[in-house]
N, C-alpha and C positions, 0 to 999 in steps of 0.2 A: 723402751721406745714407745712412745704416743702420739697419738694421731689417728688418723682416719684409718688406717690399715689395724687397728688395734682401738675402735671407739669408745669400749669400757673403759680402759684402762684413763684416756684420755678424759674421759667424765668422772672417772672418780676422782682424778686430779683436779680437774677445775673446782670439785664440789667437797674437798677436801678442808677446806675453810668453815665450820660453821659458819651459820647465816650469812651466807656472800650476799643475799639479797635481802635479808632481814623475812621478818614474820611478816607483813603487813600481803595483801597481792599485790597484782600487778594492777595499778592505774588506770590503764583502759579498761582488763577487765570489770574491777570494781565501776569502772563506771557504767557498766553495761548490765547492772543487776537489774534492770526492770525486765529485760530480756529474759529471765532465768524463774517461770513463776513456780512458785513451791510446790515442788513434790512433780512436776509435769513435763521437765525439759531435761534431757540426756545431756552428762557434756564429759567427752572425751579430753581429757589430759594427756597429751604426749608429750616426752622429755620435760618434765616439769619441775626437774634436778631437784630441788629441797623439799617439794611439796605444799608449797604457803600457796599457790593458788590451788592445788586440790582440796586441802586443807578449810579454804575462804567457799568453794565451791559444796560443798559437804554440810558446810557450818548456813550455809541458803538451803537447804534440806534438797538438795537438787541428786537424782542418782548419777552414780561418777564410775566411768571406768579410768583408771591411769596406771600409765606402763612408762618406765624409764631403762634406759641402761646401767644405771648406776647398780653396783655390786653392796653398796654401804649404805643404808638406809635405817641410818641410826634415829 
């Protein structure tokens, strides 16, 4: 059973597909990179299932906390 009463289990399934969103980030983010200047702006990643915007966020040498639910973090 999955769902909200069981939210792991329901996140590893949605994110059970490599790449469901591909590598690239996400759109708005990237378009927000002036916002992010190196090395001096914190940015919190929650639920950020595959990792391609922590990933895009990391790679702007920005310091990164991210926490997901997901159990499979291949």
């Amino acid at each position: 059973m999955s769902g909200f009463n069981y939210p792991q289990e329901m996140w590893d399934e949605r994110f059970s597909t490599p790449e469901l969103f591909g590598e690239e980030p996400n759109a708005f983010l990237a378009s927000q990179a002036h916002r992010f200047p190196s090395g001096k702006a914190l940015a919190l990643a929650l639920a950020d299932g595959e990792g391609r915007n922590s990933v895009w966020l990391a790679t702007m040498a920005c310091p990164l906390w991210w926490a997901s639910l997901r159990s499979n973090h291949d």
